[in-house]
Structure formats: C-alpha cells, structure tokens
N, C-alpha and C positions, 0 to 999 in steps of 0.2 A: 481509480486513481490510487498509495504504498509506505499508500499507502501509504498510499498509505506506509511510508516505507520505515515503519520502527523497528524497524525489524532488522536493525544492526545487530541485535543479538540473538548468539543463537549459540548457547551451551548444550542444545540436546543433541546428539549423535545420530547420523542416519541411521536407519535401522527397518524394520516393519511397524509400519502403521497403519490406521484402520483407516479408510478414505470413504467419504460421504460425498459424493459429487451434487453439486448444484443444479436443479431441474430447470430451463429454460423457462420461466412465467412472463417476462418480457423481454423480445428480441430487440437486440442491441441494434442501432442506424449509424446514419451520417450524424455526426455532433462536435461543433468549433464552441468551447465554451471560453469566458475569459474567467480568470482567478485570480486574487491578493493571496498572500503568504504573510501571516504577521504573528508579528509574538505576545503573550499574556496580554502586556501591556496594553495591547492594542496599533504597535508601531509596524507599517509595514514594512517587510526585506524583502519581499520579490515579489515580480509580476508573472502569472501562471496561465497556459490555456494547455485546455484539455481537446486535443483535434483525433477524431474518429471515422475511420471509414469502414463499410462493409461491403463485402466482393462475396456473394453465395451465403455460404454457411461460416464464412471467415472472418473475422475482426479483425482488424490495428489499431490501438487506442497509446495516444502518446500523451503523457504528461510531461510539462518542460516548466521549469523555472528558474526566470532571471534573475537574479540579485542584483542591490544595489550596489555593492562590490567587487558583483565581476564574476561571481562565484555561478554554477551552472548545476542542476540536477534534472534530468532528460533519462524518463523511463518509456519505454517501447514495450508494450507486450502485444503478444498473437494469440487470439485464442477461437475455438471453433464452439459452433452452438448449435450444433447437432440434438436437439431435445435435449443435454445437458452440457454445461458448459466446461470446456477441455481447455489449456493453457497450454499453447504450440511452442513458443520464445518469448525470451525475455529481457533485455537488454537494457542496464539501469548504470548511468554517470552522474557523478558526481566530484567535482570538483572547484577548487578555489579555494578564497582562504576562510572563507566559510565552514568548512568543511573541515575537523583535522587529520582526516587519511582520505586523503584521493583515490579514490578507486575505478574501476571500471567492472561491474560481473554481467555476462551472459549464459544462461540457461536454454539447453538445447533437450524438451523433453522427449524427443524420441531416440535419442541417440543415451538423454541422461547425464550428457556431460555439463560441468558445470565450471565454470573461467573465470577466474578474480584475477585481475590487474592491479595493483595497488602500490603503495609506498611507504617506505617505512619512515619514523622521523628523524632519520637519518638522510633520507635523501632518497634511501637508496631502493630502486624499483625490484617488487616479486610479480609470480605468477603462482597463484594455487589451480592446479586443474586436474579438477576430480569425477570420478563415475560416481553417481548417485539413483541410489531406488527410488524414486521421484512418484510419489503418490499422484491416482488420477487428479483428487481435489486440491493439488498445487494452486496456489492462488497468488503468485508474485504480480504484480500490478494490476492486477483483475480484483481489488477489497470492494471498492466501491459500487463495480457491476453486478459481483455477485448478491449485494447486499440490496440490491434496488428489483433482485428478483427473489428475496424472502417473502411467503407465501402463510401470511396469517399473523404477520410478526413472528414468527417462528425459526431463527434462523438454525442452522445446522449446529450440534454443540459447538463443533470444531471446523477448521479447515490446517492445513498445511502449508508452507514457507520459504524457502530457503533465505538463508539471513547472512551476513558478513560479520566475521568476528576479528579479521578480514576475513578470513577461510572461511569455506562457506559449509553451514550446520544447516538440518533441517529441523524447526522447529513447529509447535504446534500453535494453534491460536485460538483459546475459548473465545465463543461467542457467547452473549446474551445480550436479554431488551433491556434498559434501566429505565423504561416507562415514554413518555409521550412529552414535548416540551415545546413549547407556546412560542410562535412569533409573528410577527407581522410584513406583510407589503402593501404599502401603503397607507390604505385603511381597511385593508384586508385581511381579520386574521386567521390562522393558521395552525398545524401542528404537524410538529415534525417526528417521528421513532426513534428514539436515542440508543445508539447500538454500542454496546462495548467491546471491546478486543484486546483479550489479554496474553500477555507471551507467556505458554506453558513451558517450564523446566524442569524434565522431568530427572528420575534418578538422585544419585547425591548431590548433584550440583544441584537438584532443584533446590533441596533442605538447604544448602548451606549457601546462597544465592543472598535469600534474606537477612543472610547474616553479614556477608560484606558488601553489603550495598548494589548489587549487580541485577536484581531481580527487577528487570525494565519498568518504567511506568504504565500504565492501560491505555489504551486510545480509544478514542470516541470519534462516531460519526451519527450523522444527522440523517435521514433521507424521509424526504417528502413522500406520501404513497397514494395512494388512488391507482387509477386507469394509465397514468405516464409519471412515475416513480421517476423523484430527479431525487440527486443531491443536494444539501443545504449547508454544511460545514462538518469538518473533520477538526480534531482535536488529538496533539500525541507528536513523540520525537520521529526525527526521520532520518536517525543516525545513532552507532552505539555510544551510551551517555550524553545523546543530543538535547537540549533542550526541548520542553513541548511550545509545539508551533499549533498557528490555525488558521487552515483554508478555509475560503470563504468564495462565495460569489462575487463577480462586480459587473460595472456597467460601464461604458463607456463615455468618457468626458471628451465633449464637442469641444475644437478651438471655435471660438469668436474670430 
C-alpha cells in the first residue's frame, strides 16, 4: 500500500545507488481488503480498498481511494516474487481538489522510463518524461508488502523510490523498528511492529532541506506478524507538503 505515497518529495538526484532487494518470506495472494483514510483528528476523508491478485510468480495490487469531495488517488503496481520481490510498473493518480497538483506518473522498470502528467497552478498542463537507472529495490506501491515480509523485525536499512516534485527524483527511504505497540480486537489483545520511513536527502540539499522547511515528515506503519503478517495502520503525508493522514482497517456496516 504509498505508501504509502509520501513520497512527493524527492530532492535527491538519480544517480548509483546501492539496492538491497527484499527476500520473499511471505508469498503475496488474492486480497480485497476495505480501508478509511482519516486525519490526526480522527475525521474520516475517503473510503479505501486494497484488491490483489496473483497469476504465477506475478502480482497487481491496487490501492484506490475515494474522497468525500470527489477527489481520487488509484495506485496500481506490478511486481514479481521470484524468491525476491522485483517491481514490474507502477501507475499512481491523483486528483481533485484534494489534492493541489493533479498529477498522473507511470513507471515502466524495464524500459526505465518514467511519465508525470501534471498541472501547474496555472492551469496549464506538463509532461516530464525521463530515463532513469531504477534500482532493483524500487519499492513504489509495494511499502507495505515488502514490510509484511521483514524477517526478525529486521528490515533492510534502505529501499528506493521515485517521488514527484512533480518531476520525478529518485529518493532513498531509511528504515527502522521504533519497538512493538499495543492494541486490541475485541477482547483480544495484541501487538503490532511499528516501522518507520524516513525520506533520505542526500547531498546539499539534504543539509539545507532542514533549514527551509522541506525535509518531509517520517511515516509510520503498523504490521501484525506471526505465520500471516497483515497490516494494521499506516501514519505519514501522501503528497509534497501534504498533511499526515492515517489508514486504517474497517469493517463493514450492514443496512437494516
């Protein structure tokens, strides 16, 4: 799920990077999940599912959400899970007035090319499209999968990105664990791995990043572990200077 997608920013510059690819520990299935979208407060803005299928060693896993406004963000990746998991396309919209740059980007890793659709606030529509050295551990709409197969709580320091600033940068994304965090179902309780994800900036823009305000917030995610490693809430913007938002599980309200 893009992400976990905070990942509007992206000041660091393609270039060579070191890639850690993720070892398959749990093969990805069929999965229709339902989600809310809400803010600090607590107030929800969209309704979310997460629908997945598997064909061989292949995945599509779509994340979509509605807003109450009308507003849309519908990410699409492909990835293969060949004893380690590979990310084939990527296809991430966003628009409404939700949103303040409307965009469209698709990522095509074996070709390397990378496509922003966007608008300026002016009205007026661009296209960035670029060749990029696209590291194997690319992780654009795959945060969530890959992190429901870390192996000890152990996850890889790093993975890789590409982000919209609109133009698209490739940036990096430290991981670590911030410890274990208590909840319940029911009257069942529980404990979830509390994961963090921070956007590397590297070079001089990293240094001077914290100086004018542009150094993104961190995101956090939840995942349950054991034998069948789910997801339990994600935390973090999902757009450049976006507010932090938070997915969540839900269930389904019967009419009467």
């Amino acid at each position: 799920m893009k992400a976990i997608a905070l990942l509007g920013v992206g000041l660091l510059s393609a270039g060579t990077l070191c890639a850690e690819q993720m070892a398959v520990l749990h093969t990805e299935g069929l999965v229709h999940g339902f989600l809310v979208l809400r803010d600090t407060a607590g107030t929800a803005l969209a309704d979310g599912e997460l629908l997945q299928v598997a064909r061989g060693d292949r995945v599509t896993s779509r994340l979509v959400f509605h807003f109450k406004d009308g507003s849309l963000r519908d990410e699409t990746a492909v990835f293969s899970q060949r004893g380690q998991f590979r990310l084939i396309s990527d296809n991430l919209v966003q628009k409404g007035p939700t949103f303040p740059q409307p965009l469209e980007m698709s990522i095509d890793c074996a070709s390397g090319r990378v496509t922003v659709h966007y608008t300026e606030k002016d009205g007026e529509p661009k296209v960035a499209d670029e060749h990029m050295d696209l590291p194997a551990d690319l992780a654009n709409g795959m945060i969530l999968t890959l992190l429901k197969s870390v192996r000890g709580n152990r996850p890889p320091a790093s993975l890789s990105m590409v982000a919209t600033t609109p133009k698209p940068r490739l940036v990096k994304l430290a991981l670590s664990v911030a410890g274990e965090d208590r909840f319940r179902t029911g009257e069942t309780a529980r404990k979830a791995t509390h994961y963090v994800v921070k956007v590397e900036i590297g070079g001089v823009a990293g240094l001077v990043a914290p100086l004018v305000g542009k150094q993104p917030p961190d995101s956090h995610v939840w995942i349950l572990g054991g034998e069948a490693p789910a997801f339990v809430k994600s935390e973090g913007p999902m757009f450049l200077d976006g507010p932090i938002w938070r997915i969540e599980l839900t269930s389904p309200v019967w009419q009467r």
